[in-house]
N, C-alpha and C positions, 0 to 999 in steps of 0.2 A: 113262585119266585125262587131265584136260587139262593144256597145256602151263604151264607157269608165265609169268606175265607179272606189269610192273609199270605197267600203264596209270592212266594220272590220278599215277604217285608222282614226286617226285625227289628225287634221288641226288647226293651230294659224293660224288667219290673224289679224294683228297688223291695228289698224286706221280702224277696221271694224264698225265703227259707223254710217259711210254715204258713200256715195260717192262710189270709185274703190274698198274700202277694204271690202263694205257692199255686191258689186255687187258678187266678189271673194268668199265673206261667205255664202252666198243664194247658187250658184250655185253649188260649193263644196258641201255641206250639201244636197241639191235635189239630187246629185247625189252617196248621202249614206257615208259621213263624219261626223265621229262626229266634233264639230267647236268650239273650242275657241275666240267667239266675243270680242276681245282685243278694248277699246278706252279706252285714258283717260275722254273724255266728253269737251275738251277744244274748244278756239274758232279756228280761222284759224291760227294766227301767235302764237298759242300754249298757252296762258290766259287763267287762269279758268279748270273748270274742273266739272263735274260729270257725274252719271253712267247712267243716262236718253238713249243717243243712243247706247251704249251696250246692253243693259236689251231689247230697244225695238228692235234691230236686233236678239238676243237669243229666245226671243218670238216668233219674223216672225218664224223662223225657226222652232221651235217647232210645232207652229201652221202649218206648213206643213207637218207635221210629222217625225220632224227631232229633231237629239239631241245636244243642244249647251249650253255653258257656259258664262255667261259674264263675262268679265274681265276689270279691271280700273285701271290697274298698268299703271307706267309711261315707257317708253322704254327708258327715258332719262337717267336712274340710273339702274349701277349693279345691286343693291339690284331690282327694277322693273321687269329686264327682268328674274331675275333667278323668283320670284315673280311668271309670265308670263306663263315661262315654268311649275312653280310646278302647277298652275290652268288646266294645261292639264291632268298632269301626277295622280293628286289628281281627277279629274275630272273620265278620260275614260282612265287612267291607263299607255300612253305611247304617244310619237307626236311623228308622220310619216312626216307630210307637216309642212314647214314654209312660209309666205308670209309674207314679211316683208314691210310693204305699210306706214305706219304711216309718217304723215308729217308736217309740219309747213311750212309758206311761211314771210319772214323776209324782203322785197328785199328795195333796196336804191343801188343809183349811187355809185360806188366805191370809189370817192374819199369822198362820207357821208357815210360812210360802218364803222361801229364803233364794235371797241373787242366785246361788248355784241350781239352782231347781229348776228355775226359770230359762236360764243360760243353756242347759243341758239340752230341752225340751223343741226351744225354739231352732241351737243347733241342728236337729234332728228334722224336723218336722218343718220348717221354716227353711229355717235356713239350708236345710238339707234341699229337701224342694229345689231353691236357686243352688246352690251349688252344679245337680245334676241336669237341669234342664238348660241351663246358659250353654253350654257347650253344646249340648244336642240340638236346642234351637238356633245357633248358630248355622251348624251343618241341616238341618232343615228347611232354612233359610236359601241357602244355598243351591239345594236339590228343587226345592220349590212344592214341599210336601211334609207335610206330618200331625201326627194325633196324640196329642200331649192329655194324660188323665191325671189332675191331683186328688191326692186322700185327704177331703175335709171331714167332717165330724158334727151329728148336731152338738155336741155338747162345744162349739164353737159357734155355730147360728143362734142356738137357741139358750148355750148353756147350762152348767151342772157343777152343784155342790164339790168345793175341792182339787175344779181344774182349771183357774184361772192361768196356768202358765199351758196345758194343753188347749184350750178354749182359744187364747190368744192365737199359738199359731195357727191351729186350725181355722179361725177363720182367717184369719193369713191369706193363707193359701187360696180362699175366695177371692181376695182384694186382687192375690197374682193372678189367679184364673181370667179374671176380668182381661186384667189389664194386658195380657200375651193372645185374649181374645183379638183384641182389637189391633193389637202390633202384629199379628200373624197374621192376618184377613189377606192381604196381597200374596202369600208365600203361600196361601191353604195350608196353615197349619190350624188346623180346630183343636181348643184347649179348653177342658173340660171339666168338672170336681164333679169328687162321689163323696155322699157324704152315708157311709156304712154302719149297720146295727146288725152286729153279726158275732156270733160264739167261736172265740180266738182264747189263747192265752193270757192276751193283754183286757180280757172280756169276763174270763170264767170266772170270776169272784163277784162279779154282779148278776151276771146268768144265775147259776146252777146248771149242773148238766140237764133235767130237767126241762126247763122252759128254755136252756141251747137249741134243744134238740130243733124248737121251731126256729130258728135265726142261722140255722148252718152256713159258711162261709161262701159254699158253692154258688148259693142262691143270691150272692152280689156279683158274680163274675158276668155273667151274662149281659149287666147293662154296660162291665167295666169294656168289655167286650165289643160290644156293638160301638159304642164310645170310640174305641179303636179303629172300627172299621173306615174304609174308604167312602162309602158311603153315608158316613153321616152327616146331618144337614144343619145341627144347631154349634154355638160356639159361644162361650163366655159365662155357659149355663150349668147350674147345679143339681145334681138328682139325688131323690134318698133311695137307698136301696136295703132291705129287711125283710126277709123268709120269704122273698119272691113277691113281696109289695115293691114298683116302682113308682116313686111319684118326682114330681119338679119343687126344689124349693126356689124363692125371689124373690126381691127387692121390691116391695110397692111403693110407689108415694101418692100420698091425700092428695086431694084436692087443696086442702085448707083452706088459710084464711086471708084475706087481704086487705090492709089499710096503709095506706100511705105514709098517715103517721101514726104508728103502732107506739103505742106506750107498753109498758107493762101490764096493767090495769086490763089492755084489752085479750093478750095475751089470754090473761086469766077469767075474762067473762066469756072467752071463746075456747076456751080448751076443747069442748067437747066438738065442734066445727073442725077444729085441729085434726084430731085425733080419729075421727069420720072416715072408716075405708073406703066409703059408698063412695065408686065413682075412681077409684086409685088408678092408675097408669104402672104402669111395667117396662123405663126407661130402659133401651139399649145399652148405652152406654150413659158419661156424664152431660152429654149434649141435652140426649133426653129431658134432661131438667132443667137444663137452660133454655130451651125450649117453649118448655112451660111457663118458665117465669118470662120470658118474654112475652109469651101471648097474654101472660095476664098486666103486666107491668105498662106492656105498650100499649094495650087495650082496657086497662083498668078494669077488667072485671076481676071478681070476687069468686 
């Protein structure tokens, strides 16, 4: 088979200044993307700012014979990510790929977890998110093409000590995944989460360099990657990616239980029936479960 490439597309990857989003813009771009080097230049928990690792990621690429743009809008504000998108469209005339990677890291134990903590977090990673993809799926829309990637996180799936304000958005951004699944299915635009375990800045205090060394960043680009391509065939779907483990994370639901007229009482003498994966379904969308309960509702089985 032939190798995958993105010739004639380009690519925003948001937070491409270092790290996941610098490895995402290399790789794209070698393989014939033009690339929107988005950072703001800030520090880890989003402080400060300037155009320093932009400019020097747009250069790498150049210098390899590739053609990119730096970018230093904020994802945190509308005005940023429309901003974001018009650096593409001004740039190389139109954006095909989205990666939406940019990040901040905020964290404190939840009962020290304060409104501005939260606010800053979700700006970023959330709301940042919508900010840049609204405009891009807009023009998407339009063209009748595109491959949108957001950055989820297990410590959002599955959660982690200290990050209820990252946890929240990040799964966020599953909730959007979903949902621009299914509102992009006539325009082909497939949108897609990673949800990444990889030795970054916003990482090495829980790594060590040490057991980094198995999690290196490079080793997520590849599925960010393929996720990009024209070729891919899934949409509204979540993947974990760490030191070159790919796997699918999903949504299951029981079978459970069914009574007509459920008290509480039965609730409780069924829990374990409840909570029974044997047998789960892996809905598409929310129909998926409506579905179900109608076959079981109109049919009264159990």
């Amino acid at each position: 088979m032939a190798d995958i490439g993105y010739d004639g597309k380009v690519a925003i990857v948001t937070g491409a200044g270092g790290g996941l989003g610098r490895e995402h813009a290399l790789e794209l771009a070698r393989r014939g993307a033009r690339v929107v080097v988005n950072d703001l230049g800030g520090s880890v928990d989003g402080e400060g700012g300037g155009d320093g690792p932009a400019q020097a990621v747009a250069k790498e690429i150049e210098s390899l014979g590739g053609e990119a743009a730096a970018d230093t809008n904020s994802v945190a504000t509308v005005e940023g990510g429309a901003a974001i998108v018009k650096t593409a469209i001004d740039a190389f005339g139109t954006v095909d790929i989205l990666v939406n990677n940019a990040g901040i890291l905020r964290d404190k134990a939840f009962h020290n977890m304060t409104p501005d903590l939260v606010d800053a977090v979700l700006d970023v990673h959330l709301r940042g998110a919508f900010n840049v993809t609204r405009p891009a799926f807009v023009h998407m829309r339009e063209q009748g093409y595109g491959r949108i990637i957001n950055t989820s996180s297990n410590s959002g799936i599955l959660g982690n000590f200290g990050q209820a304000n990252y946890g929240a958005a990040k799964m966020g951004l599953v909730g959007l995944t979903r949902v621009l699944a299914i509102e992009g299915r006539r325009a082909n635009i497939k949108v897609n989460a990673v949800a990444p375990v990889a030795y970054t800045r916003m990482t090495e205090a829980l790594f060590g360099a040490e057991l980094g060394e198995k999690f290196e960043a490079r080793l997520v680009t590849p599925l960010v990657c393929w996720l990009a391509s024209e070729d891919v065939d899934v949409s509204g779907e979540v993947y974990s990616a760490a030191g070159g483990v790919v796997a699918r994370f999903f949504v299951g639901l029981t079978p459970g239980y069914y009574n007509p007229d459920l008290t509480v009482e039965d609730v409780r003498d069924h829990w374990g029936e409840i909570r029974d994966e044997e047998g789960y379904i892996v809905p598409d969308d929310s129909s998926g479960e409506l579905q179900k309960l109608a076959g079981i509702l109109v049919g009264g089985a159990g």
